[in-house]
N, C-alpha and C positions, 0 to 999 in steps of 0.2 A: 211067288212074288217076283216080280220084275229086280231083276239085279241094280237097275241102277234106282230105285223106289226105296228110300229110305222107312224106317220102321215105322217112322212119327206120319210118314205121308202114309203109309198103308193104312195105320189105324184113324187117319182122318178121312180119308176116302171111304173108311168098313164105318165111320160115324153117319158118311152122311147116306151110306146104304142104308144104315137101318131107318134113318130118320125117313125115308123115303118108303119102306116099307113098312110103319106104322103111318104113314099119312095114308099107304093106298088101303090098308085093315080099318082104318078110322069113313071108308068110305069116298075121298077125295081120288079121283083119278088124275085130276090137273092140279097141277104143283100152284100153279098161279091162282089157282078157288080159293085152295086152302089160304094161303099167306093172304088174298085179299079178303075173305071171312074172318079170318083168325088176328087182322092187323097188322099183320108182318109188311116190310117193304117186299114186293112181290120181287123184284130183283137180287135185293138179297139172300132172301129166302130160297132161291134156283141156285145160287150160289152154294149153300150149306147142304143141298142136296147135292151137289156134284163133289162134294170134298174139297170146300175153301175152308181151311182154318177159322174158327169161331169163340169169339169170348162163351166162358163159360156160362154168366149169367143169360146170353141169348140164347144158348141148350138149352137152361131149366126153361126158358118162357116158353120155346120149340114143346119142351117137354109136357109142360101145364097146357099147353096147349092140344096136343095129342093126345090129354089124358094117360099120362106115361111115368110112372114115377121112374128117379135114375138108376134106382135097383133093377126095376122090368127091363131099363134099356140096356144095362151091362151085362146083363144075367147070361147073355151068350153072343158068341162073332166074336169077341175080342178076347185074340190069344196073345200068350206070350212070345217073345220075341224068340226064333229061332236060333238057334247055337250053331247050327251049319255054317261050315266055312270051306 
């Protein structure tokens, strides 16, 4: 992890990896398909792929949308925060 990368930005940036890598398993190779298929503002949507900060009810709808329940999407990538100092 980047030192100057705070805990809360890495695991939002590791959010919007995954979200990124069930849209390309769900088949969708263009960010912009899916969100304009799926109803999402295509703009925003590029956005939560990249690691912006997101209310959590627009995850569940990312998620319903992905066919992903939020057990499947925590279930791995997201560790606890290091103790290294």
């Amino acid at each position: 992890m980047d030192k100057s990368e705070t805990y809360e930005e890495k695991q939002i940036k590791q959010l919007g990896e995954r979200i990124k890598m069930y849209r390309k398993q769900a088949g969708y190779s263009s960010s912009e398909k899916f969100a304009y298929e799926k109803g999402f503002n295509r703009s925003q949507y590029g956005k939560y792929e990249v690691g912006v900060n997101m209310r959590f009810d627009s995850l569940l709808k990312v998620l319903q949308a992905l066919e992903v329940t939020p057990a499947e999407f925590f279930s791995e990538g997201f560790e606890l925060e290091d103790d290294e100092d």
